[in-house]
C-alpha positions in Angstrom: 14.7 89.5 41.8 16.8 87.2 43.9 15.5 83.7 43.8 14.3 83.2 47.3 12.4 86.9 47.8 8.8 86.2 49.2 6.7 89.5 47.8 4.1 87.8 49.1 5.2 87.7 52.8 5.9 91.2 52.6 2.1 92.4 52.2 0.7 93.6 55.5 -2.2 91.5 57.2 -4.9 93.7 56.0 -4.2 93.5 52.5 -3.7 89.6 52.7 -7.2 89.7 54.2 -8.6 91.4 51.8 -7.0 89.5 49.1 -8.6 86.4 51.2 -12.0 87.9 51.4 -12.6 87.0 47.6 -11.2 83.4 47.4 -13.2 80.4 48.1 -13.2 78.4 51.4 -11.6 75.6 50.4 -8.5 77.5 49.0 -8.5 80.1 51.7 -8.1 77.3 54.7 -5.6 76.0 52.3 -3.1 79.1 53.0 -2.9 77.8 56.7 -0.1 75.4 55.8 2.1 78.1 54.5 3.5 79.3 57.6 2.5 80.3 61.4 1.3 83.8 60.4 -0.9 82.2 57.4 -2.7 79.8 60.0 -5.5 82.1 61.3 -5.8 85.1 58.5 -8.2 83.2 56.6 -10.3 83.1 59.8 -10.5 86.5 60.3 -11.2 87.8 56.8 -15.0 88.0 57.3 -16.3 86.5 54.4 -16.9 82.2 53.4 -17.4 81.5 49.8 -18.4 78.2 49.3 -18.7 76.7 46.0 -19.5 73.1 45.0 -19.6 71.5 41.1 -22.2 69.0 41.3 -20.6 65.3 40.6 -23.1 62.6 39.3 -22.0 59.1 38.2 -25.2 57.5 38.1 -25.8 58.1 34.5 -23.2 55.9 33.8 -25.1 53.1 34.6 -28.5 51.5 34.1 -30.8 51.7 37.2 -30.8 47.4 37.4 -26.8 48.0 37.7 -25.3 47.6 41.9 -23.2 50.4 40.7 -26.3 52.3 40.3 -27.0 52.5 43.8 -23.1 53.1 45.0 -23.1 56.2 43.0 -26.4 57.5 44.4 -24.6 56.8 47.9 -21.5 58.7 46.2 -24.4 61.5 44.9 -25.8 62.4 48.4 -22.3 61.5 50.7 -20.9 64.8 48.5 -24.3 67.0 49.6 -23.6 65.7 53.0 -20.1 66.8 53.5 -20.2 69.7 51.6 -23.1 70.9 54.3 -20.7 70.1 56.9 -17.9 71.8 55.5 -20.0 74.5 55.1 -21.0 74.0 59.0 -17.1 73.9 60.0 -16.1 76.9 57.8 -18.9 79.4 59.3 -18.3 78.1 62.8 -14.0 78.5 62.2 -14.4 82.0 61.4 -12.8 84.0 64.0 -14.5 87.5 63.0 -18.0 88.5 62.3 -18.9 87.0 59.3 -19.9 89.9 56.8 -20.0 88.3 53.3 -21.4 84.6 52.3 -21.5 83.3 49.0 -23.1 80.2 47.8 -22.8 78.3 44.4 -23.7 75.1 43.4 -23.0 74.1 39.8 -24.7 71.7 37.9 -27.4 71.5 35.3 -30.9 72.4 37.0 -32.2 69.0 37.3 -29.1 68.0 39.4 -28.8 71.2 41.2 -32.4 70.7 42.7 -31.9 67.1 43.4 -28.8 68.2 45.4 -30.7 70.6 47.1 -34.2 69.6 48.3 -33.8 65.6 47.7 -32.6 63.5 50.4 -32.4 59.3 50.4 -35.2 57.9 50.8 -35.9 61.3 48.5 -37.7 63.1 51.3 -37.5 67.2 51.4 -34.4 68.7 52.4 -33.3 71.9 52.1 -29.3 72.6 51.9 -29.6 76.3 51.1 -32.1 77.0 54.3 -29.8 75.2 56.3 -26.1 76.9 55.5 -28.0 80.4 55.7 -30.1 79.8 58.5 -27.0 78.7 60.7 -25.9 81.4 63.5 -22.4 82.7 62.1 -24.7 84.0 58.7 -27.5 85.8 60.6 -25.4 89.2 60.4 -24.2 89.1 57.0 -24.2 92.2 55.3 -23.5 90.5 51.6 -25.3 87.2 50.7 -25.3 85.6 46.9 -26.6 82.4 46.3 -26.6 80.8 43.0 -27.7 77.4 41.5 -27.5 75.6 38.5 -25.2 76.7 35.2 -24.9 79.9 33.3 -28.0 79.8 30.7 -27.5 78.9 27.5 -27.4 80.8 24.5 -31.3 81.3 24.1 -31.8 82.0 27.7 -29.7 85.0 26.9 -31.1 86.1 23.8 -35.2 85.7 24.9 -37.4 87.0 27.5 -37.9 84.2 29.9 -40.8 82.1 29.1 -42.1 80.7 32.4 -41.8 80.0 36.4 -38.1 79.8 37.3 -36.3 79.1 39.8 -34.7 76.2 42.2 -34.5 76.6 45.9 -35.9 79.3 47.8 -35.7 81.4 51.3 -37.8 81.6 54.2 -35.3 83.4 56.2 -33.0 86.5 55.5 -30.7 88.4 57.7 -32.8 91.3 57.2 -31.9 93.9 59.4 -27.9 93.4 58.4 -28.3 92.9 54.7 -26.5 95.3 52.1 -26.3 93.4 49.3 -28.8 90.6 48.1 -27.6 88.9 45.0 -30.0 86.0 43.9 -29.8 83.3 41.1 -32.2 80.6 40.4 -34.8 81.8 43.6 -38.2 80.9 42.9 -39.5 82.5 46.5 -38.2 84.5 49.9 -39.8 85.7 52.3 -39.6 89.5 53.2 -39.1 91.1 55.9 -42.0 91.8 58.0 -42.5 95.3 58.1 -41.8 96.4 61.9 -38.2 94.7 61.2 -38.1 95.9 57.2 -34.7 96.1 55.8 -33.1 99.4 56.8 -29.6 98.5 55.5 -29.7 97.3 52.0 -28.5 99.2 49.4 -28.5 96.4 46.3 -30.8 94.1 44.9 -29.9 91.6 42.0 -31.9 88.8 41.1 -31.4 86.7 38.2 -33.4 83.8 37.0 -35.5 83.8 39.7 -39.8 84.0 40.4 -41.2 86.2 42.5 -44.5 87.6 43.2 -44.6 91.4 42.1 -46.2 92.0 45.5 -43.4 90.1 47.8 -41.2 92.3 45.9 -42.9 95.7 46.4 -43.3 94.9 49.9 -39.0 94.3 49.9 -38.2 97.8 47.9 -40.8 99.3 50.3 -39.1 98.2 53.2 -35.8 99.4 51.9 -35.2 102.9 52.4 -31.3 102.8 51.4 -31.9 100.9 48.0 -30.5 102.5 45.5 -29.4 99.6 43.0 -32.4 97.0 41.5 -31.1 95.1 39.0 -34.0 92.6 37.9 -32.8 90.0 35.0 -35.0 86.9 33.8 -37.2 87.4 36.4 -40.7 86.1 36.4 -43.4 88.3 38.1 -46.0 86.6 39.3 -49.5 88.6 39.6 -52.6 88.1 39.1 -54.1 87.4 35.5 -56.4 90.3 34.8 -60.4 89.7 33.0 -60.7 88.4 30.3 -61.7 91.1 28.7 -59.1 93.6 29.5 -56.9 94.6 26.6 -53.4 96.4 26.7 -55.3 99.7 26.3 -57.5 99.5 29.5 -56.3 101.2 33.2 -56.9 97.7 34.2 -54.2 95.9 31.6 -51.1 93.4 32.8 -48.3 95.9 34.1 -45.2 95.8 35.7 -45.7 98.5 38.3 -42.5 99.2 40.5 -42.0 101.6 43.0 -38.5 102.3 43.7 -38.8 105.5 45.4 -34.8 105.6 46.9 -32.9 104.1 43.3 -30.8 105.3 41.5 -29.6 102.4 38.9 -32.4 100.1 37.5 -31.7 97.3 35.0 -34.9 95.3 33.7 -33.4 92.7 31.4 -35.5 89.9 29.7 -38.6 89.9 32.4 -41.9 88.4 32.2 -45.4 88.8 33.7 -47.4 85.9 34.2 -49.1 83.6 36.6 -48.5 80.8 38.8 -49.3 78.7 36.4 -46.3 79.8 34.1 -48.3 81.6 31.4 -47.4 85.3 30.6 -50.2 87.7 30.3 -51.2 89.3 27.2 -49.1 87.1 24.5 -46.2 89.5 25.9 -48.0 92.8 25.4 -48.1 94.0 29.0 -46.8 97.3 30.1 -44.3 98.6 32.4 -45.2 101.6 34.6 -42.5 102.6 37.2 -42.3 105.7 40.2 -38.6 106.1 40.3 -38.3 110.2 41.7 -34.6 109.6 41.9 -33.6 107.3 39.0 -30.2 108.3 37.1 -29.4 105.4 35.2 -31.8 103.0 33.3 -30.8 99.8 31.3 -33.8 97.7 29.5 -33.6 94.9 27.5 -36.7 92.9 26.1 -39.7 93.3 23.4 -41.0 96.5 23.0 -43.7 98.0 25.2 -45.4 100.6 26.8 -43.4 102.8 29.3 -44.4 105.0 31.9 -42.1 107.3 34.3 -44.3 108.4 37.1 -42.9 111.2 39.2 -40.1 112.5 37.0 -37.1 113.9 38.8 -36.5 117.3 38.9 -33.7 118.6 36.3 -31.0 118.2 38.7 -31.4 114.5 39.3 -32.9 113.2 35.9 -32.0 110.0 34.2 -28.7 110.8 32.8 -27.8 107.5 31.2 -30.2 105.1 29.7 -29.0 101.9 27.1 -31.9 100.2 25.5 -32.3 96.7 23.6 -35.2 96.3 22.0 -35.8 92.6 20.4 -37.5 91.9 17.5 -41.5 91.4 17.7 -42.9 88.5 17.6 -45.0 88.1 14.1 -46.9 85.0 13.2 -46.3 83.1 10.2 -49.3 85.1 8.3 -48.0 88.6 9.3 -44.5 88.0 8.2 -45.9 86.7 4.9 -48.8 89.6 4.4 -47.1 92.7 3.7 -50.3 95.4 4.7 -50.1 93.3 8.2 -46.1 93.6 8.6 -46.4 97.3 7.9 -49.1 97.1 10.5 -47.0 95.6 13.0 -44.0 97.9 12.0 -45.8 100.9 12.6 -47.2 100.1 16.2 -43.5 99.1 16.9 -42.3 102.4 15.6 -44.9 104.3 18.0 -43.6 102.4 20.9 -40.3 103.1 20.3 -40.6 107.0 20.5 -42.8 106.6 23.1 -40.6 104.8 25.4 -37.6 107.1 24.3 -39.9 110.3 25.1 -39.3 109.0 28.9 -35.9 110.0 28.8 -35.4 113.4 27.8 -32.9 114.6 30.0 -30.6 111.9 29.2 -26.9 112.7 28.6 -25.4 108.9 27.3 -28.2 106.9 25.4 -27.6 103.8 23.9 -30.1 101.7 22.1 -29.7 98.4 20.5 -32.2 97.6 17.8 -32.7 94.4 15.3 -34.5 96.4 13.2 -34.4 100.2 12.1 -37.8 100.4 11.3 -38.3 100.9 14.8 -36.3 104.3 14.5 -37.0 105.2 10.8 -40.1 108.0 10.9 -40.6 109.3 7.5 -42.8 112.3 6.6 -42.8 115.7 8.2 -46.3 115.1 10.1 -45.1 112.1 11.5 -41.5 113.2 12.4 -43.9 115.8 14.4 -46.3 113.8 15.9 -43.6 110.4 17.4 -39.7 112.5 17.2 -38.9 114.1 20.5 -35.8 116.5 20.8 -33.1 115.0 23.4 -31.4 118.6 24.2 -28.7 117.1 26.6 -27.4 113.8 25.1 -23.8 114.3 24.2 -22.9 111.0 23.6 -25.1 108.5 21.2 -24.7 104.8 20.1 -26.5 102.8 17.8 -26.4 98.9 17.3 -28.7 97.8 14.8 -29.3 95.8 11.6 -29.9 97.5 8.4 -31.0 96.3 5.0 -28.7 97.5 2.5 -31.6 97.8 -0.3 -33.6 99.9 1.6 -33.1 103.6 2.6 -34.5 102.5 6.3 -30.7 103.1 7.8 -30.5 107.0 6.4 -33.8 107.8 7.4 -33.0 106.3 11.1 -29.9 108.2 11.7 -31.5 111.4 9.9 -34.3 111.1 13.1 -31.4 110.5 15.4 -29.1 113.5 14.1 -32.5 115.4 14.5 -32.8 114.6 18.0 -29.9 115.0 19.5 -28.6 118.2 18.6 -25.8 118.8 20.9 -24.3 115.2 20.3 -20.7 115.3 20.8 -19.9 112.2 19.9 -21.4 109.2 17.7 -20.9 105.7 17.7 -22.5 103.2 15.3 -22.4 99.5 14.7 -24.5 98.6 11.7 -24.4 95.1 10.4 -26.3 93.4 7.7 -29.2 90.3 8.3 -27.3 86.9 8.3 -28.9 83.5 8.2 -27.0 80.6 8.3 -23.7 82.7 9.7 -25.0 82.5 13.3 -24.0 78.5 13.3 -20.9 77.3 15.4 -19.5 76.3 12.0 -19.2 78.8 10.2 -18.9 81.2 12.9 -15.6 79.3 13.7 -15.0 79.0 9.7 -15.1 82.6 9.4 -13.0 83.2 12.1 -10.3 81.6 10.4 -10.4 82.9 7.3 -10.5 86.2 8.9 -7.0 84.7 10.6 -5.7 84.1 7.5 -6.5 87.8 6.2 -5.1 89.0 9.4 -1.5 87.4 8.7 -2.2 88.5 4.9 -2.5 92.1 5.7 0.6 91.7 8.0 2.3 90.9 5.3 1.3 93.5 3.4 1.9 96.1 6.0 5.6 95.2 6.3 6.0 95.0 2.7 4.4 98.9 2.2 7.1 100.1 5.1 10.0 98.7 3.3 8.6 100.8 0.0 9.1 104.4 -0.5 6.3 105.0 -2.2 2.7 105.0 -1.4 0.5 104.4 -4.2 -2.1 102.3 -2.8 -4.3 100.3 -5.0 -8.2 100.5 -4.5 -9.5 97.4 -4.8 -9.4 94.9 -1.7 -8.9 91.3 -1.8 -12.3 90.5 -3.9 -11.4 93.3 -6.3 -14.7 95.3 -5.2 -13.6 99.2 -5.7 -14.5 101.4 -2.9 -13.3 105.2 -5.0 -16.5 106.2 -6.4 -18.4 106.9 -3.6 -22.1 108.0 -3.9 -24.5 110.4 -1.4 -27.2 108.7 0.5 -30.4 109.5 -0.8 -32.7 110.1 2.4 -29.2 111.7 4.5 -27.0 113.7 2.2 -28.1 117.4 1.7 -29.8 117.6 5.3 -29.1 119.9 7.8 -28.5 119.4 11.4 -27.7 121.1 14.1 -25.2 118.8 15.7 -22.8 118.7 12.5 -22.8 122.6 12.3 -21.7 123.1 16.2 -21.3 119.9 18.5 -20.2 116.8 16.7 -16.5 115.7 17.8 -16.0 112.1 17.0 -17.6 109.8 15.0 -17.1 105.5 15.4 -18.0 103.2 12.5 -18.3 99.4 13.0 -19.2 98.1 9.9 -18.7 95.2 6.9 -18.2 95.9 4.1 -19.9 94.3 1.3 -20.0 93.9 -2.4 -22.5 96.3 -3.6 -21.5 99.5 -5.8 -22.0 101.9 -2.9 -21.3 100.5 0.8 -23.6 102.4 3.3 -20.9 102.4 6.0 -18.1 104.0 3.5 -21.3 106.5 2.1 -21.7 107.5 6.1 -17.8 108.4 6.4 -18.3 110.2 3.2 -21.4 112.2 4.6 -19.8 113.0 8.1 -16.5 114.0 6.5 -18.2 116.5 4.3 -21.2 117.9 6.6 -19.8 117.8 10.1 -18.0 121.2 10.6 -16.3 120.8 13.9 -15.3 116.9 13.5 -12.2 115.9 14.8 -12.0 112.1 14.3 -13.8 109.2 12.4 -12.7 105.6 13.8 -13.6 103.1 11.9 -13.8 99.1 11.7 -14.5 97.1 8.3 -15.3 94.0 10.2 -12.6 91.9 9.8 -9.0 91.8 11.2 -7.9 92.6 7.7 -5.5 95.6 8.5 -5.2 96.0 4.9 -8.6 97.3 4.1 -8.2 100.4 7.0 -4.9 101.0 5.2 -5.3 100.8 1.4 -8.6 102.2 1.0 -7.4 105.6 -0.5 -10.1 107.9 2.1 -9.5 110.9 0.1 -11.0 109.9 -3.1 -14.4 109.4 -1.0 -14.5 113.6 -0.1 -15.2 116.3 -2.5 -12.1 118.2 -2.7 -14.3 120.8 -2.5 -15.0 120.2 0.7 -12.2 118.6 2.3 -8.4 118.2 1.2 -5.9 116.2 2.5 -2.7 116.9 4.6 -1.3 114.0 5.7 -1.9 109.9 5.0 0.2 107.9 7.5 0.8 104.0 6.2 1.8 102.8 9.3 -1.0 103.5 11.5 -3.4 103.3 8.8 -4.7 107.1 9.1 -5.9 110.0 7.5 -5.6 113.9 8.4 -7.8 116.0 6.4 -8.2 120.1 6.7 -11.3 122.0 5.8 -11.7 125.7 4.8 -15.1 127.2 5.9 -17.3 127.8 2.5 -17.6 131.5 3.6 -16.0 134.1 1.9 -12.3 134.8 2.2 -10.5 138.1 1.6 -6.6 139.3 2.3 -6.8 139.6 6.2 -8.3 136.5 6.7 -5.9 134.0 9.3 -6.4 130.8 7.4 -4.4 129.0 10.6 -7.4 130.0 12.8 -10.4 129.1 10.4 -9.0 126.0 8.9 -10.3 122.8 11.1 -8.9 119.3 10.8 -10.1 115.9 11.3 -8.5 112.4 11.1 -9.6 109.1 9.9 -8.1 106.3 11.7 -8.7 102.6 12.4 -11.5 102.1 15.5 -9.4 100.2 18.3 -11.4 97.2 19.5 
């Protein structure tokens, strides 16, 4: 390309608009100064983004310090003129204004100074003000955000109490397509005569809001069709004292989402205005969703409730569920009666809440403990399991105890279930303790750098060789070639392995111990699964060297299974198996042979 070609230049006006439409203010109005044609494009893209990081220099100094007060000048002179520039950009724009973003970064104490305080630390309110002005009334897309991506905990937990930083009195209602909250602790909905005909998607994140204000939104939304609802804190009512999780008048989360389609519930609470959830936790969630084809929870385990299930033709197709661990008091986890107590009721709530979804077709489920899944006992496989006759594709993420038989008697229910599963994708991992701290985390990850460059090593040394004995042992010497069956598993029959199951995905460590359960679950789908084509699998480390010198074949019966071919430099298997039937002298051994191939799982 000659040196002086402008690409750029040579887009058409619509496209530089649309690449516009996405940048923020500031850099958008910078483009004017590139040429005549550049001046007015970011005018007439139809969107402002503005975005402000919140700069504070008072804690540099003691409050007694002059320099204390200059930088509280400094503080509020920054709100000031980013309002204005917020002001000049809305009034520049030369089109209808469709889109308006709003972020203000800062930790949450700083972000709510910058928003409601003012001087002589009166009431402001800098959000109200940039929304309210007359270029926004007719946007169709509005996000606002406040304050800086939760931490690590915030993520990992159910929020714990009243949320939020600025809120909204007034909404371009009757425009609106897209809401996207962060960090709102109250709005105001739209009266119902007005309503909100338009909008089609609702996020809110970190935000209050009374479960009524929000019924009274979703009511008022006939075109909603995406609610996606993450660290939210209901606020409603706290119910008699004596009411109990059992009675019609217990703490719920009732939604009514007659028009969507896509609900996420992620990490939500239910408490009061005083910031207290109801019921330790142990509320419910009851939701009317007629046309609901994708459903994505995250939090504790509860009671769930589908009113008006869609007809066949519109059922919940795809559903991905992460189910934290429950909260157990010092006593329970120490008294072994009470923890199989608590394990039970969790293991009823489980199948309950999966007996809402049926008719689902992708299910993922997320779980830190199998004994949520694990249903032992033909009576009781009858009385929680529930057949899932359309899911095709199934993936598990849990943690397993490699001393118990928990794991095998969890997939076992699973492989019960789903007996058209197509393809099967698990993640196991072991409990860790202090491996969850920055470092060793960061310790581990380079050591698994230095096996990474190890196994390079020994990849380019095994090409350069003509032959391929292999040795067995990996790094630590463990030897992975007697390979046991998994008591609980092996010897079971299930429909999917005789006529569905296609491709299997391992994620996996592997450990010390005589018999690995993620090499003894290769073993078992290699041997039972009768129209498998592929196993992927991951070890857990970056270690190329323990997908490629782990000789696969020793793990299968010959009996079962023999191998074809064994390729070093993609680390992979391919295996043929002859049906156990009878053969005789016009049999075509081309057309009943199957294959499958064992091959590294691609990240």
């Amino acid at each position: 390309m000659a040196g002086d070609d402008d690409r750029l230049s040579a887009l058409g006006d619509d496209l530089l608009r649309r690449i516009l439409y996405f940048a923020p203010a500031k850099e958008a109005a910078s483009t004017s100064v590139l040429s005549r044609r550049w001046g007015s494009l970011w005018r007439s893209t139809g969107a402002v983004n503005l975005a402000v990081r919140v700069r504070d220099d008072r804690s540099c100094f003691s409050y007694d310090d002059p320099r204390w007060e200059e930088a509280e000048e400094a503080f509020f002179s920054r709100r000031d003129a980013f309002v204005l520039a917020a002001k000049a950009a809305l009034t520049a724009a030369a089109a209808r204004v469709t889109r308006l973003t709003l972020r203000v970064e800062a930790d949450r104490d700083k972000a709510n100074e910058f928003i409601h305080c003012d001087r002589d630390w009166g009431r402001t309110d800098v959000v109200g003000a940039v929304v309210s002005l007359p270029a926004a009334r007719r946007v169709e897309e509005l996000l606002v955000a406040a304050a800086d991506t939760p931490d690590d905990d915030d993520l990992r937990n159910e929020v714990g109490s009243y949320v939020g930083i600025y809120c909204l009195e007034s909404l371009p209602w009757e425009t609106l397509r897209v809401l996207d909250l962060t960090y709102c602790f109250e709005f105001t909905p739209p009266a119902p005569a007005a309503a909100a005909p338009r909008l089609a998607s609702l996020r809110l994140r970190r935000c209050s809001v009374h479960l009524k204000v929000l019924q009274d939104l979703i009511d008022g939304a006939p075109e909603l069709a995406a609610v996606h609802l993450e660290s939210v804190y209901f606020v409603v009512a706290r119910p008699a004292s004596h009411d109990t999780a059992t009675t019609t008048n217990a703490p719920a989360l009732r939604l009514r989402c007659r028009s969507a389609t896509a609900l996420v519930l992620k990490l939500c609470t239910l408490g009061d205005e005083r910031g207290e959830a109801h019921g330790d936790g142990n509320w419910a969630i009851e939701i009317d969703a007629p046309r609901l084809r994708s459903f994505r929870y995250k939090g504790m385990l509860r009671r769930l409730v589908l009113r008006s299930p869609a007809p066949e033709t519109m059922a919940v197709a795809h559903v991905n569920m992460h189910f934290l661990n429950e909260r157990s008091s010092y006593y329970v986890q120490h008294d072994k009666q009470q923890q199989r107590d608590v394990d039970a009721a969790a293991r009823v709530l489980f199948w309950q809440f999966v007996h809402n979804f049926t008719s689902a077709k992708t299910l993922k489920l997320r779980v830190n403990n199998l004994n949520f899944i694990a249903v032992k006992g033909g009576a009781r496989r009858a009385k929680l399991l529930c057949v899932l006759p359309n899911v095709e594709r199934l993936e598990l993420e849990a943690v397993h105890d490699p001393t118990s038989k928990t794991a095998a008697v969890a997939i076992a229910n699973l492989l019960r279930c789903c007996p058209v599963v197509r393809d099967l994708r698990l993640k196991l991992s072991t409990p860790y303790s202090f491996k969850d701290s920055t470092y060793v985390r960061e310790f581990l990850e380079w050591k698994d750098r230095l096996g990474y460059d190890k196994s390079v090593d020994r990849f380019m040394d095994h090409r350069s060789k003509r032959t391929i004995a292999i040795p067995m042992d990996d790094e630590n010497g463990d030897r992975y070639d007697e390979v046991s069956d998994i008591r609980g598993l092996s010897g079971r029959s299930f429909t999917c392995l005789q006529s569905s199951l296609r491709r299997v995905a391992m994620q996996f460590q592997l450990d010390k111990s005589d018999n690995c359960f993620g090499v003894q679950l290769i073993k078992f789908f290699a041997e039972n699964a009768m129209v498998l084509k592929e196993i992927c699998v991951d070890s857990g480390t970056r270690r190329l060297c323990e997908h490629m010198n782990l000789n696969v074949e020793k793990w299968i019966s010959p009996a079962k299974a023999c191998l074809k071919c064994k390729n070093l430099n993609e680390g992979s298997w391919e295996f043929s198996r002859i049906p156990s039937g009878s053969l005789h002298s016009t049999t075509d051994l081309g057309q009943c042979t199957t294959s499958f191939t064992i091959l590294p799982l691609q990240r």
